[in-house]
C-alpha positions as a printed Julia matrix, in Angstrom:
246×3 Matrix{Float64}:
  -1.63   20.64   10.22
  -2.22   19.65    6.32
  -3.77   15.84    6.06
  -1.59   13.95    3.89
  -2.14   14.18    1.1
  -3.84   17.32    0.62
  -7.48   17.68    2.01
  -9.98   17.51    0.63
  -9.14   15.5    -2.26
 -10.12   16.64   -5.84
 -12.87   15.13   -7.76
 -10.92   15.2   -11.31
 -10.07   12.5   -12.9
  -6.7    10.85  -11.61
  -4.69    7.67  -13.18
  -0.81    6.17  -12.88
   1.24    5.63  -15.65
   4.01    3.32  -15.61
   5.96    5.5   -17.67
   8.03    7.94  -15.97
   6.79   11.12  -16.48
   8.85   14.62  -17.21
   8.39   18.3   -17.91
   6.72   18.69  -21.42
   6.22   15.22  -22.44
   3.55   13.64  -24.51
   2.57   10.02  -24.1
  -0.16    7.83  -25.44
  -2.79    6.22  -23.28
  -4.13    2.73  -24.79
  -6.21   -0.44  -23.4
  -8.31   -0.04  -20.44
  -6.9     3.54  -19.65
  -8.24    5.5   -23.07
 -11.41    3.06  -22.58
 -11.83    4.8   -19.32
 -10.68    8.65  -20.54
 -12.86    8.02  -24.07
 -16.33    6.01  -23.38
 -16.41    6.22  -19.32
 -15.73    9.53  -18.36
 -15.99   10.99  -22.01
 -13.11   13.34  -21.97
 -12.55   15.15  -25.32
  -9.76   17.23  -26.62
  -8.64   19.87  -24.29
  -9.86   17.93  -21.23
  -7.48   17.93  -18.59
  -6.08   15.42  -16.07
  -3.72   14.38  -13.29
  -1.04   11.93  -13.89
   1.18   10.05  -10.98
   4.17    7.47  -12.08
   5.33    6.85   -7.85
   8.25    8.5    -9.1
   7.96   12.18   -9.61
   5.39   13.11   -7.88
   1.88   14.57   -9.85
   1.2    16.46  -13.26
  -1.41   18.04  -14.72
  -1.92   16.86  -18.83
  -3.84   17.86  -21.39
  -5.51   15.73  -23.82
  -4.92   16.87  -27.6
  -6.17   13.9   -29.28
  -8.31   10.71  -29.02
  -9.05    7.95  -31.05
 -11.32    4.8   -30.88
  -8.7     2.86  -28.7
  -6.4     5.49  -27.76
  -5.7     9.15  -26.41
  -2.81   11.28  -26.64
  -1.81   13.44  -23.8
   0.47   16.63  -23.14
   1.77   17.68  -19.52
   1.63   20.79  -18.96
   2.88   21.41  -15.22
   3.95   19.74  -12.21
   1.8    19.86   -9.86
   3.71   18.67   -6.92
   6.73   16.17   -5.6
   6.04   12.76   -4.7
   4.74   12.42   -1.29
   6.75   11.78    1.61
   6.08    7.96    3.02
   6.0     6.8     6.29
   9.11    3.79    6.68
   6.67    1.27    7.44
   6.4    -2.25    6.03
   3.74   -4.57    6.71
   4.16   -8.52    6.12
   0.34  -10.24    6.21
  -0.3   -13.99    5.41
  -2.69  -14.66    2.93
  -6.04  -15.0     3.15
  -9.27  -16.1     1.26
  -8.94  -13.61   -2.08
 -11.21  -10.98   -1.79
 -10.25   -9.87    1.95
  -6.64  -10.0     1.26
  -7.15   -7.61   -1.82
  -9.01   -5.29    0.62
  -6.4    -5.45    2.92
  -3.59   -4.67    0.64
  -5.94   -1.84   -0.53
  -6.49   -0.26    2.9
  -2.6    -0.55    3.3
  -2.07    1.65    0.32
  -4.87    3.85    1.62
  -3.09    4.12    5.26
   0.74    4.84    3.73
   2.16    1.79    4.1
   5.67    2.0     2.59
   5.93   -2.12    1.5
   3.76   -4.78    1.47
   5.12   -8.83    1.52
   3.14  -11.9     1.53
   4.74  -13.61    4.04
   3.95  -17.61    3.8
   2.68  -19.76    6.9
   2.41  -22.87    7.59
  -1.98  -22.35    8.42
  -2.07  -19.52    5.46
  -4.76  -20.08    3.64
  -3.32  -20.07    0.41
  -0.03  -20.24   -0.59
   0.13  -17.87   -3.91
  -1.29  -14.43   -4.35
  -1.95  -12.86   -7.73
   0.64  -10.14   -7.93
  -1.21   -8.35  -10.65
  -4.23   -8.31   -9.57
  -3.04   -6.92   -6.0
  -0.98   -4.28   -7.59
  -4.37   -3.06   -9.57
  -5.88   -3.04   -6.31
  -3.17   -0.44   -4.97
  -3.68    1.27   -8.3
  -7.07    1.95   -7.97
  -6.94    3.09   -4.22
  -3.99    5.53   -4.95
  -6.14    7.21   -7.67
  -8.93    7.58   -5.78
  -7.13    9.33   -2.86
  -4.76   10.99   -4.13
  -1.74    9.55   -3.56
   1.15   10.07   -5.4
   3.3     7.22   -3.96
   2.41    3.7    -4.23
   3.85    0.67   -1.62
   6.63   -1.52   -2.52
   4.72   -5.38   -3.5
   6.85   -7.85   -2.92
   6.86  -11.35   -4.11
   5.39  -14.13   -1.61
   8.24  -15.29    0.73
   8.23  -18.22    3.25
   8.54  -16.29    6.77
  11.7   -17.79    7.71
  13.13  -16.13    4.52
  11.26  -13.23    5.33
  12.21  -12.55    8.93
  15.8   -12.31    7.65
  15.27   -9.37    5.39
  14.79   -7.13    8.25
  18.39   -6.32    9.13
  17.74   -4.87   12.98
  14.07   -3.62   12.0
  11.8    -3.44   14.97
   9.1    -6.01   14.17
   6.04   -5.51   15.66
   4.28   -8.9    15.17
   0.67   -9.36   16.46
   0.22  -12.37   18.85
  -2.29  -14.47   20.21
  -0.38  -14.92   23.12
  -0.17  -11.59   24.26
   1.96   -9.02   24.67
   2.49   -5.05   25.24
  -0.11   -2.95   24.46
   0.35   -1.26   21.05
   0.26    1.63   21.47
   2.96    1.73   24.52
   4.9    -0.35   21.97
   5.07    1.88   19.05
   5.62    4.9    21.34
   8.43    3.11   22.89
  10.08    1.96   19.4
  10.18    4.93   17.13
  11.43    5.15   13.58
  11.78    2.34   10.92
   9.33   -0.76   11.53
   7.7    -3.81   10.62
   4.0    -5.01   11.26
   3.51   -9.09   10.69
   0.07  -10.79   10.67
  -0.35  -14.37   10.77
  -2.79  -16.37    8.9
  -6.57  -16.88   10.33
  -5.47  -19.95   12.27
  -2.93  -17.91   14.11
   1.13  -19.01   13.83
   1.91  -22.19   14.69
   4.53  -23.16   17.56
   7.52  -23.28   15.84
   6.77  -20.08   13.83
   5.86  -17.88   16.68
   9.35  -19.05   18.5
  11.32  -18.06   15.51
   9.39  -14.67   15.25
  10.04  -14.03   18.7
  13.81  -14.86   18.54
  14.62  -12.34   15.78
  16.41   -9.39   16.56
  14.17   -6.33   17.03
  10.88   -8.88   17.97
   8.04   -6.97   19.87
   4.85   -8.7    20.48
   1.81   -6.68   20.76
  -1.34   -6.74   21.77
  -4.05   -5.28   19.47
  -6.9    -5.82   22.26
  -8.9    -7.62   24.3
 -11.7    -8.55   21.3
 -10.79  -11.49   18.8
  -9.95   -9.86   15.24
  -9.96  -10.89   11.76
  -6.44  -10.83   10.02
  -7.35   -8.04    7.93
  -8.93   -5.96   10.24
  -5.44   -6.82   12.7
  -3.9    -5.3    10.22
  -5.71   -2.6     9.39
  -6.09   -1.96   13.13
  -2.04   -1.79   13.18
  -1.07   -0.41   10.8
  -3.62    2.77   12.29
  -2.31    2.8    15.44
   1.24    2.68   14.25
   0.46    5.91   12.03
  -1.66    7.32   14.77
   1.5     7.19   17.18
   4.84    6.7    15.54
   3.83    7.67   11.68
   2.7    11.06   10.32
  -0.95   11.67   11.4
């Protein structure tokens, strides 16, 4: 079977636009973007590249004109529909900076539908930088070739969170134990939810009120002790590996 997206990626140069993009339309580039086109990469007039909005799906456009701080661009066919996207979320509690922007990069990587920073009472932090996460998705979606980006959502206290997921099976890693997950996914196909607590693990009353919403499966992710990013990362492999579209 076709990897997905299509293997092996292409080396050309890739970027999203937040404009949404359409059959024959011209757009300018400005700020870091035409930096990047212009004095990185060095494209002139007649270069071509590939454009992605997470809307409708990839295009091939033409540059026609650059300036000192700018480029104008021309697409000139659609290369293909948006990719199709697992129905996975995954809910992680932040961490120190640097490895929670690699986790919510590695999530974009795997096809991980939505991401929410879900707020604990041992999180390390209690605000993420939305921006600068969303960047981070950015960048690993151009590199790959994705053409669909996850949902980011806001930071939300867990208790807030946990009601958001109407009947979704939530997997939710636990230090207690619980089914293996790979039995667990098999045995709970469709729609789902991975949650990762904070580095100090959830605290009493939070792991009772995980384990009392509707849809609650603890899982195991092992016998060896894992970092919250790599938990999630872990997961959110073995969920594709079994129940997602590897």
């Amino acid at each position: 079977m076709p990897a997905t997206p299509a293997w092996p990626p292409d080396s050309g140069v890739r970027l999203f636009v937040e404009a949404p993009l359409s059959d024959g339309l011209a757009l300018t580039l400005d700020g870091p973007q035409a930096h990047y086109l212009i004095h990185v990469m060095r494209l002139k007039p007649g270069a071509r590249v590939r454009l992605f909005d997470d809307n409708s799906g990839e295009w091939q456009a033409e540059i026609t004109t650059t300036g000192k701080r700018d480029a104008t661009l021309q697409l000139v066919a659609h290369l293909g529909p948006r990719e199709a996207v697992p129905d996975l979320w995954l809910a992680a509690a932040p961490i120190r900076r640097q490895r929670y922007e690699f986790t919510v990069e590695k999530a974009c990587e795997l096809g991980v539908a939505r991401f929410t920073p879900v707020l604990t009472r041992r999180a390390v932090v209690d605000r993420v930088k939305a921006d600068r996460l969303r960047a981070h998705m950015v960048e690993a979606a151009e590199q790959c070739g994705r053409t669909a980006l996850p949902v980011l959502d806001a930071e939300i206290k867990i208790a807030d969170w946990l009601k958001t997921l109407d009947g979704r099976t939530l997997f939710f890693a636990d230090e207690e134990g619980g089914a293996p997950a790979r039995e667990a996914f098999a045995a709970q196909p469709g729609g789902a939810a991975i949650l990762i607590g904070p580095e100090g693990g959830f605290d009493d009353s939070e792991r009772a009120l995980v384990a009392a919403t509707p849809g609650a499966v603890p899982i195991s992710l092992g016998p060896r002790i894992l970092r919250a990013e790599t938990a999630a990362i872990a997961a959110v492999s073995a969920w594709m590996a079994v129940a997602g579209d590897w």
